[in-house]
C-alpha positions as CSV (number, residue, x, y, z in Angstrom):
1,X,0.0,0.0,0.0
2,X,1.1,3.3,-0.3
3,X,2.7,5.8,2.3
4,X,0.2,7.6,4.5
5,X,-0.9,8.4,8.3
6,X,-3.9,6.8,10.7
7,X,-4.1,10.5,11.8
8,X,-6.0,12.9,12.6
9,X,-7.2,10.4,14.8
10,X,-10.8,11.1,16.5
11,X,-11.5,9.8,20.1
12,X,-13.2,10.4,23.3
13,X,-10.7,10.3,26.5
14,X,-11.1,7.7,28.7
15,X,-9.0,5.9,32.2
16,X,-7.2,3.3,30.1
17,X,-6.5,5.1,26.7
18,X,-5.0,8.0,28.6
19,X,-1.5,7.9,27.2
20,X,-2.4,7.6,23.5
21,X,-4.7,10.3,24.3
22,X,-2.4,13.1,25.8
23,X,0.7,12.2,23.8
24,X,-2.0,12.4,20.4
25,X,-3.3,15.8,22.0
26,X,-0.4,17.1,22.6
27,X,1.4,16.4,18.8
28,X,-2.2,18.1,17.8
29,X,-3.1,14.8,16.2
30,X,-5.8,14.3,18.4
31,X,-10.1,15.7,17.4
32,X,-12.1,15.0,20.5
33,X,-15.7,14.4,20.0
34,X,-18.4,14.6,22.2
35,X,-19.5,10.6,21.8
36,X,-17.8,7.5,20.4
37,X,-19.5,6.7,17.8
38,X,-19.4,10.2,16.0
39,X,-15.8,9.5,16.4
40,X,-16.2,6.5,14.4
41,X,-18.4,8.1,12.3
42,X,-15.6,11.1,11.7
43,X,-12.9,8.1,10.9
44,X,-15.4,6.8,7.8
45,X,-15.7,10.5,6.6
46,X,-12.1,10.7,6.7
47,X,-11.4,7.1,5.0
48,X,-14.0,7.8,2.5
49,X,-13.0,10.8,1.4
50,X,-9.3,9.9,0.8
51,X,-9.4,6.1,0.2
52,X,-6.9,5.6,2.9
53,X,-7.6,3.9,6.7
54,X,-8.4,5.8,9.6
55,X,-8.3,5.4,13.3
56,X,-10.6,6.6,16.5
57,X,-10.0,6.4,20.0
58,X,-12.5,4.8,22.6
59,X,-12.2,3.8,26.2
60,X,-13.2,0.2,27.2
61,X,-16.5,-1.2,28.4
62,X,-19.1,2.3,28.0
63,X,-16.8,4.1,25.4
64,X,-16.4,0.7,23.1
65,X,-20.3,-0.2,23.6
66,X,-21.1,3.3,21.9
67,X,-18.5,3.2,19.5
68,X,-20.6,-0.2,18.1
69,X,-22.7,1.8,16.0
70,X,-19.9,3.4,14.1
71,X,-18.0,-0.4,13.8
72,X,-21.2,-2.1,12.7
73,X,-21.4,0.8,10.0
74,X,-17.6,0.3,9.1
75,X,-18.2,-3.1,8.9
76,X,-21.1,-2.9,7.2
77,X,-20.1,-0.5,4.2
78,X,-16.6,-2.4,4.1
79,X,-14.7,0.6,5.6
80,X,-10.9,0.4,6.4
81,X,-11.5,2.5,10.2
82,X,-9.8,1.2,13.4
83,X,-10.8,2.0,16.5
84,X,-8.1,1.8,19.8
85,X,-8.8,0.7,23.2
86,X,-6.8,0.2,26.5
87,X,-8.3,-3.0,27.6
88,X,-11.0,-5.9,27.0
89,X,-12.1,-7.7,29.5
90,X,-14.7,-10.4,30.4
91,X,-15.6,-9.9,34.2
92,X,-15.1,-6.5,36.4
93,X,-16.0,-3.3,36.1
94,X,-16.6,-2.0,32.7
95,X,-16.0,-5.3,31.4
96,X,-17.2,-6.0,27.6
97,X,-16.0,-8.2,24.8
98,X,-17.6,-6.7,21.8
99,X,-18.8,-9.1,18.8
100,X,-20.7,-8.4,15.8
101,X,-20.9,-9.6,12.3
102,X,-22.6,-8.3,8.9
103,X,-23.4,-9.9,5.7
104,X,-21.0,-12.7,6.6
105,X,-18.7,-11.0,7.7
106,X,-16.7,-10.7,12.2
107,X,-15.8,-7.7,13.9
108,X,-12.1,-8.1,14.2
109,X,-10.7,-7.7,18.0
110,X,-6.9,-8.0,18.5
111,X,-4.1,-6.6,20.0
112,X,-1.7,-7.8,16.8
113,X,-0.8,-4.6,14.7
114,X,0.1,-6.8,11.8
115,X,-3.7,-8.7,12.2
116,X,-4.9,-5.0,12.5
117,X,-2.9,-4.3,9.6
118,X,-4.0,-7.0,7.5
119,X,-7.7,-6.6,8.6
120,X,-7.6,-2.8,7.2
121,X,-5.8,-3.9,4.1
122,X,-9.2,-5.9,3.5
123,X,-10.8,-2.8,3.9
124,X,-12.4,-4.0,6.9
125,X,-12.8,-2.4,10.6
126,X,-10.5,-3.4,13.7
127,X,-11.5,-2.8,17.0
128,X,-7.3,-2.6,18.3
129,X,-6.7,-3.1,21.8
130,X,-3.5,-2.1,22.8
131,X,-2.7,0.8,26.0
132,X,-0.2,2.1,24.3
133,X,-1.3,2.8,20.7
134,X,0.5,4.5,18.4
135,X,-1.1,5.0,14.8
136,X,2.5,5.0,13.0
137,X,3.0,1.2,14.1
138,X,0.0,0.0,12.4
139,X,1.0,2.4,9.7
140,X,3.9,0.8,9.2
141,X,2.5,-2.6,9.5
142,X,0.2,-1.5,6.5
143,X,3.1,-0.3,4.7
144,X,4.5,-3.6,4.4
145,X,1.4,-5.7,3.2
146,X,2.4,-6.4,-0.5
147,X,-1.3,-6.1,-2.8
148,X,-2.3,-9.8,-3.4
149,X,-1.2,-10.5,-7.6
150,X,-3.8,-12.6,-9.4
151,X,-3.1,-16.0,-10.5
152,X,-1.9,-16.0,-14.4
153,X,-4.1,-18.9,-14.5
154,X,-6.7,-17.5,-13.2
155,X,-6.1,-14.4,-15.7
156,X,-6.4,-17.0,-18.1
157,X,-9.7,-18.1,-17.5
158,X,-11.0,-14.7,-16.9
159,X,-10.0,-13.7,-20.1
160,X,-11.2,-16.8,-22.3
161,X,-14.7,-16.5,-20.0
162,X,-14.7,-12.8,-21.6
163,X,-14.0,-14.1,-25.1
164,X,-16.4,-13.3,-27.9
165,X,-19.3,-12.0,-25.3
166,X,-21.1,-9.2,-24.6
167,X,-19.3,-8.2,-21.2
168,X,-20.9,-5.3,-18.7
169,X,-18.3,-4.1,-16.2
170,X,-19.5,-3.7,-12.7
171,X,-17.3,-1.0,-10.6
172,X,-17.1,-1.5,-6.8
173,X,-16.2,0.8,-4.1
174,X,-13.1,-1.3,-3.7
175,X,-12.1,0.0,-7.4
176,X,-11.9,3.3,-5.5
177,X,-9.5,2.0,-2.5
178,X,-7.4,0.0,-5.2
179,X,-7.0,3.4,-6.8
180,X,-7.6,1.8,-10.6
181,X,-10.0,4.3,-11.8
182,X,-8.0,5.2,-15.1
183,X,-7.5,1.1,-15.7
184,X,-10.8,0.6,-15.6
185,X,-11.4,3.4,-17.6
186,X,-9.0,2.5,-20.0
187,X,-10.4,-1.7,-20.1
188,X,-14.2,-0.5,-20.8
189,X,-12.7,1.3,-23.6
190,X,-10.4,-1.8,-24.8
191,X,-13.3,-4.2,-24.6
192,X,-16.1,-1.4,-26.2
193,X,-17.9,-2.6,-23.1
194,X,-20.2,-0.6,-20.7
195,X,-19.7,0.4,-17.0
196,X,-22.2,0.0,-14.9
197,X,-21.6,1.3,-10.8
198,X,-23.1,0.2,-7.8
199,X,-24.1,2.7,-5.0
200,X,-20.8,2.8,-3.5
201,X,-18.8,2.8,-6.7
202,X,-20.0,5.8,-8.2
203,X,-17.8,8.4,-9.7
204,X,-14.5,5.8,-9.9
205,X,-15.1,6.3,-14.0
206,X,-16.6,9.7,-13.9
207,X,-20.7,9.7,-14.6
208,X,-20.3,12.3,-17.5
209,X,-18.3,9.0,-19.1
210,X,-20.0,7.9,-22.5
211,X,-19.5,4.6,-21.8
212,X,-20.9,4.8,-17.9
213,X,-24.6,3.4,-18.1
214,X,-25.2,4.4,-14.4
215,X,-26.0,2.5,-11.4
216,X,-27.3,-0.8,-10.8
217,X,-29.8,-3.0,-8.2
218,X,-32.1,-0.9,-6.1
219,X,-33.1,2.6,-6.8
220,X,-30.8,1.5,-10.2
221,X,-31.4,3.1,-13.8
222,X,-29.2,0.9,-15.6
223,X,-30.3,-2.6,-14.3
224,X,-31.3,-3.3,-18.2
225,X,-27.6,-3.2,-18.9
226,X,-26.9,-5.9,-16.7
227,X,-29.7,-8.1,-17.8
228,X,-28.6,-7.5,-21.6
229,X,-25.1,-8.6,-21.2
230,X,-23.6,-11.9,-21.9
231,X,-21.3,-11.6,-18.3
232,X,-21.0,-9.6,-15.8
233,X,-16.8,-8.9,-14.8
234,X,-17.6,-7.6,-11.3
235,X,-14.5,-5.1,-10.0
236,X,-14.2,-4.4,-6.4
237,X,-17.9,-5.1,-5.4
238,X,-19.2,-7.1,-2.5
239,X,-22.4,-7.5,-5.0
240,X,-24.6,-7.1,-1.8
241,X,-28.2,-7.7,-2.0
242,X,-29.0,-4.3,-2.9
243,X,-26.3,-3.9,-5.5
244,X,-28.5,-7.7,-6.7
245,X,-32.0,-6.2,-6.2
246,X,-34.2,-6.3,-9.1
247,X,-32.4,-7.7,-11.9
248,X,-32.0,-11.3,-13.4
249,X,-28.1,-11.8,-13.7
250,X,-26.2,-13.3,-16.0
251,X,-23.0,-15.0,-15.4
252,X,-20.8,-13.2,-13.2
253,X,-17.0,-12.7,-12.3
254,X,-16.4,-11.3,-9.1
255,X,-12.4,-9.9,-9.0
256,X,-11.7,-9.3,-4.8
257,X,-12.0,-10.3,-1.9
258,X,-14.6,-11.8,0.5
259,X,-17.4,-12.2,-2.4
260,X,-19.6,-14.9,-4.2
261,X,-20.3,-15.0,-7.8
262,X,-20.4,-17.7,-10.6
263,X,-16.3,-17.0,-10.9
264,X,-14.3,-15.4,-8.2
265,X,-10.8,-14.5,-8.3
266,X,-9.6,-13.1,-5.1
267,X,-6.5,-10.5,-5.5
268,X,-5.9,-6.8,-5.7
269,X,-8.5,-5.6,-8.5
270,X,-5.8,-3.1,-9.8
271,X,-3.1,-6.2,-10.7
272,X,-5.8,-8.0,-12.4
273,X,-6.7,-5.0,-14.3
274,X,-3.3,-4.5,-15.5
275,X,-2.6,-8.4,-15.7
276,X,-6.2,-8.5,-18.2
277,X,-5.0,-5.3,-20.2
278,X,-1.9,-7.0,-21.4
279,X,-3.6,-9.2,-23.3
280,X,-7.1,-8.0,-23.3
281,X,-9.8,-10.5,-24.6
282,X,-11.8,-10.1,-28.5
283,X,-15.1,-9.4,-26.7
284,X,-18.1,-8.2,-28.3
285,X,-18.7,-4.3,-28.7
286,X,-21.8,-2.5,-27.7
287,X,-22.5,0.7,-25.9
288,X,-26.3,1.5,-24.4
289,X,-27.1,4.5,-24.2
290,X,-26.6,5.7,-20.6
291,X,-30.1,5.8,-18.3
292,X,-31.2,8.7,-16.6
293,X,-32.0,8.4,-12.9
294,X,-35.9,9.4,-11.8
295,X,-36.2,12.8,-11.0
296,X,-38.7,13.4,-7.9
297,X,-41.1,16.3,-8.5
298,X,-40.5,17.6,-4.8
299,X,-39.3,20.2,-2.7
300,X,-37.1,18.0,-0.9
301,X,-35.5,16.7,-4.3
302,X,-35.2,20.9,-6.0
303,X,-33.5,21.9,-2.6
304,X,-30.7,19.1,-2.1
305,X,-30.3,19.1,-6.3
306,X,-29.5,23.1,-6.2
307,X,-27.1,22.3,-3.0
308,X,-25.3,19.1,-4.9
309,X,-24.3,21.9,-8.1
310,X,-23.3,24.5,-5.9
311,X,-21.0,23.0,-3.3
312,X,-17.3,22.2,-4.3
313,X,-16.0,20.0,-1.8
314,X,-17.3,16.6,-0.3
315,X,-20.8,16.4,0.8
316,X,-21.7,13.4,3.1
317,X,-25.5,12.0,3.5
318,X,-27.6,11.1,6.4
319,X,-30.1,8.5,6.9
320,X,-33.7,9.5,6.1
321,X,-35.6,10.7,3.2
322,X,-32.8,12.7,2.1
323,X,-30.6,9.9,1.3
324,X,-32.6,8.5,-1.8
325,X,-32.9,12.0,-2.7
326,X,-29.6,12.8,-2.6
327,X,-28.4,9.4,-4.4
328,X,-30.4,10.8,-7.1
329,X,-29.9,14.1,-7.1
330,X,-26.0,13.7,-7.6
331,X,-23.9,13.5,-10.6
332,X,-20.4,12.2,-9.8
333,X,-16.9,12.4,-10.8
334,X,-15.3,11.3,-8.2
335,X,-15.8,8.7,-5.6
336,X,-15.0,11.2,-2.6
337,X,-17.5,14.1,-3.4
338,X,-20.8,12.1,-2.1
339,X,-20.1,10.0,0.8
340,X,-23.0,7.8,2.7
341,X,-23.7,4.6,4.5
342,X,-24.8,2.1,1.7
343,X,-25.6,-0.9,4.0
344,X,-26.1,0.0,7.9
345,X,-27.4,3.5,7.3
346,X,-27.4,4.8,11.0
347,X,-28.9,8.5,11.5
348,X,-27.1,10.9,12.4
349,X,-24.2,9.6,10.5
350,X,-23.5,13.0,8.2
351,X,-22.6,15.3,10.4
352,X,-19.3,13.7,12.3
353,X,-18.7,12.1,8.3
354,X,-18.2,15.6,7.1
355,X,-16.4,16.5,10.4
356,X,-13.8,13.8,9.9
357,X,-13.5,14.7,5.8
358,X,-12.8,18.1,6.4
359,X,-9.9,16.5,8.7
360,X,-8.4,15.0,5.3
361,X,-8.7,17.5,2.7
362,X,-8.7,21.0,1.8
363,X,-12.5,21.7,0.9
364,X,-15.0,22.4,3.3
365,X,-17.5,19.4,3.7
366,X,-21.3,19.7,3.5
367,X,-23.6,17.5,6.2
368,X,-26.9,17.2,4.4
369,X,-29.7,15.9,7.1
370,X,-33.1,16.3,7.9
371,X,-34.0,17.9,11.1
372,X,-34.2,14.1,12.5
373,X,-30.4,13.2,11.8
374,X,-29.8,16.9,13.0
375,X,-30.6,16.4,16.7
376,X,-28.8,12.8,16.5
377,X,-25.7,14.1,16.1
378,X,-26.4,17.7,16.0
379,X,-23.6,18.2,19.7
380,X,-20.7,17.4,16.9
381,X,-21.2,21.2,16.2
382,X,-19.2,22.6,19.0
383,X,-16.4,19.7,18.3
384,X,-16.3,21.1,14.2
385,X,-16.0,24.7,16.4
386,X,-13.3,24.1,19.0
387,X,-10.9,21.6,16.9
388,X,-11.5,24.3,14.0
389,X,-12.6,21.9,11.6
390,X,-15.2,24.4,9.7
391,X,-18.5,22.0,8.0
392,X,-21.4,23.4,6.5
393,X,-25.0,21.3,7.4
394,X,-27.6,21.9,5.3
395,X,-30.8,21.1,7.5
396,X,-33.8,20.0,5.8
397,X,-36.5,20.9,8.5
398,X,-40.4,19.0,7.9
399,X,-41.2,18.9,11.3
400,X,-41.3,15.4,11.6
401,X,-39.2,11.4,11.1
402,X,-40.0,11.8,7.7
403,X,-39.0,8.4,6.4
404,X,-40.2,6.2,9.2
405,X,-43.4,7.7,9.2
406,X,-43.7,6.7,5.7
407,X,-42.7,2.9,6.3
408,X,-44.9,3.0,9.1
409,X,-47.7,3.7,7.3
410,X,-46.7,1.5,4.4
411,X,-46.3,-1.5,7.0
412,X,-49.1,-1.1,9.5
413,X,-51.2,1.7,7.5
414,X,-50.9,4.5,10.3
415,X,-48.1,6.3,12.4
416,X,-47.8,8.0,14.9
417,X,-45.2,10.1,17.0
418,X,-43.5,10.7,14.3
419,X,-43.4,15.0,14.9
420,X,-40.4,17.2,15.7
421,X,-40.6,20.4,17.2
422,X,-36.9,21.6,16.6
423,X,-35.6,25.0,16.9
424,X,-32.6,24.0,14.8
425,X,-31.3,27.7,14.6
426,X,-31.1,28.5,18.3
427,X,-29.9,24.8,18.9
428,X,-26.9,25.3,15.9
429,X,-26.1,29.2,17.6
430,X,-25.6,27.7,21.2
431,X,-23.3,25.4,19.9
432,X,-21.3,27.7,18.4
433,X,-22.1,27.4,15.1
434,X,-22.8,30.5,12.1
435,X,-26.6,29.8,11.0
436,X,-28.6,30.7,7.8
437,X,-31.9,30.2,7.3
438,X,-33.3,29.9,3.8
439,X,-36.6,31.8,3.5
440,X,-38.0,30.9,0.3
441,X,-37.5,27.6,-1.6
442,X,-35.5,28.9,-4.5
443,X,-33.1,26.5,-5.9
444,X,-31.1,29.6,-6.8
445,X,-31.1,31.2,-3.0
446,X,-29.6,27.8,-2.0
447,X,-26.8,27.9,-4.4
448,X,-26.4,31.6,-3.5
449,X,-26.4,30.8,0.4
450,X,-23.7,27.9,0.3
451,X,-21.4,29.5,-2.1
452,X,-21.1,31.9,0.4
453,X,-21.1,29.4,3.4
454,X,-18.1,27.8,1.8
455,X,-16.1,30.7,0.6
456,X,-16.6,32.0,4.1
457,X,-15.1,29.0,5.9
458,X,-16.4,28.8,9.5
459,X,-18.9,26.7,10.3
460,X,-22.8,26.9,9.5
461,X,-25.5,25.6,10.0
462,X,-28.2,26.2,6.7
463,X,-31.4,25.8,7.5
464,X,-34.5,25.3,4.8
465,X,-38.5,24.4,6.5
466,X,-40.0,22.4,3.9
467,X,-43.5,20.7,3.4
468,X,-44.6,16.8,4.6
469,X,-43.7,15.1,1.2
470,X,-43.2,11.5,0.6
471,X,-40.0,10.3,-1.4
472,X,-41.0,7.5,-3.5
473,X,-40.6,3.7,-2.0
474,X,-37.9,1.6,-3.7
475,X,-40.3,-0.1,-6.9
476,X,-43.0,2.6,-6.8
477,X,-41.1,5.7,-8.6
């Protein structure tokens, strides 16, 4: 793997992780959040946004059991994040030995750096127990772990698998972490063969690319692609059931780790790309036209569209109506500009993301929430305020749990307390934070408001009241 650092890292001070703590502080390496899951949470912003692994700090027994949330959503989502505590134990005070698995896959415990190493390099999470821990050692550790070269065999029978068919290429998240965008790029144009993305893979061959048909499974517009091809070569995806939803596959080839298909070769997706591209396969060439997502004649869907074209740096999503809105709404060149939780989907998730991407890059990040996700995480405020971390949160106020009302109604044909009565601006002021509030919806007044947000640089919290809509169910619109 390449050179890099598990640092910023984001933690919550605690009796037995006191030394990594102060000696973390003290080198200003150290963002203290309020809880330990937004730490977590902060560590998956900042491993989204810049590929690489991230690390977050929680004391045993209460501070771990918090932290949970954000593991299970690293784990979840396939996320490279560890998380560092002092001790585990089984009996005595504070005692808690933490286990937890999803979609097949443990929740790695260990005081081994090189297992913590090797765990991340799978872009899985690590819950690292060690008193004493220093991010540089893992580092290191991770340093060392050579990528895993495909099998020229296995090459081999890839390539004669490809021969003479109509081949669709699927684009995983772990495309992104395996940094072979411009491969991939390069082999769709080889083979004259489509792309098609899941969620999570998004933007690793820009959208605006001709040959990029769009996404695929549920909430997908290109799921005809997949169903008109001949084989499916599957790059860096887990091909979850989501990314599966809806579509009758063909045969498929699945190129990483931890994933069944019809073929499966498991090594570093960027060797087999290069190891196919010397000697690329005759396949044969088509290009469908690239599928439009559905467009939601809302509010909801103007307001987060407007905000999407008008903010330059990431953007991270909560959980809600505004994340299907949001998936939507986006146009992507890039895997880092939209980051959200695919699989777990906990709320109150965008607000420590964009904390922890701002921690990694230069731009400014942009939270976007309802007023729901708002209050779940809404105390990371004063933390993006004291550590200087400026975010921007764009707060989509309808007064009410927007989402779960509408499942609940769905499900059991009524809901009820479902309302919010939130004073978002006062709550974002006390905390420290700049506040704008949006008093027409004008999809140009948004763009105005955050262009200014962001070439300002400190901190705000933008808030829009909008009517009770209902997104569209996955399958109805």
């Amino acid at each position: 793997m390449t050179s890099f650092r598990l640092r910023p890292v984001f933690g919550v001070p605690g009796d037995d992780v006191t030394r990594p703590y102060l000696r973390l502080a003290e080198e200003d390496e150290l963002v203290r959040t309020t809880r330990e899951d937004a730490a977590v949470y902060a560590a998956i912003g900042a491993a989204e946004v810049s590929g690489e692994p991230a690390a977050a700090l929680a004391t045993c027994g209460p501070g771990v059991a918090v932290a949970l949330a954000g593991l299970a959503c690293a784990l979840a989502d396939r996320v490279p994040v560890l998380c560092a505590t002092g001790e585990i134990t089984e009996r005595g005070f504070q005692s808690l030995v933490p286990s937890m698995a999803s979609d097949g896959v443990e929740l790695t415990v260990t005081d081994d750096p090189e297992e913590a190493a090797r765990t991340l390099a799978r872009s899985e999470p690590v819950l690292y127990v060690d008193p004493g821990f220093d991010p540089d050692g893992v580092s290191a550790e991770l340093e060392d772990i050579e990528p895993v070269e495909p099998d020229p065999e296995d090459v081999e029978r890839v390539r004669g698998l490809l021969e003479g068919k109509r081949v669709a290429i699927l684009v995983g998240r772990g495309c992104y972490r395996a940094r072979c965008g411009e491969l991939v790029e390069r082999l769709c144009e080889v083979l004259e063969a489509p792309i098609v993305e899941t969620m999570r893979g998004r933007g690793v061959v820009p959208e605006y690319h001709p040959r990029n048909a769009g996404v695929v499974g549920l909430r997908g517009w290109a799921n005809d692609v997949v169903e008109d091809a001949d084989v499916v070569l599957a790059l860096g995806a887990r091909l979850s059931g989501r990314t599966r939803a809806d579509i009758d596959w063909p045969t498929t080839i699945a190129v990483g780790f931890g994933v069944e298909a019809d073929e499966v070769v498991e090594c570093d997706v960027r060797a087999f790309v290069k190891a196919l591209l010397e000697n690329p396969p005759r396949t044969e060439p088509w290009n469908p036209k690239p599928g439009e997502p559905p467009e939601f004649d809302l509010e909801l869907y103007r307001v987060v569209k407007a905000a999407l074209k008008a903010w330059i740096g990431p953007a991270t999503v909560d959980s809600g109506q505004i994340t299907p809105t949001a998936l939507l709404a986006a146009r992507l060149s890039s895997p880092s500009e939209l980051i959200h939780s695919g699989s777990f989907c906990p709320m109150g998730f965008a607000i420590p993301a964009a904390l922890g991407a701002s921690a990694r890059v230069p731009e400014m990040a942009l939270a976007l929430t309802g007023d729901g996700g708002f209050m779940a995480s809404c105390q990371e405020l004063e933390t993006a305020v004291r550590e200087d971390l400026p975010i921007a949160v764009l707060v989509t106020c309808n007064g009410e749990l927007g989402f779960t009302r509408q499942v609940m109604e769905e499900k059991e044909g009524r809901a009820t307390k479902m309302g919010l009565d939130v004073d978002v601006p006062s709550i974002a002021e006390s905390l420290g934070a700049e506040v704008e509030v949006i008093g027409k919806l004008d999809p140009g007044e948004v763009k105005r408001v955050l262009r200014d947000v962001e070439m300002k640089g400190e901190t705000t919290v933008v808030v829009v009241e909008l009517p009770r809509e209902d997104v569209p169910m996955p399958g109805s619109g």
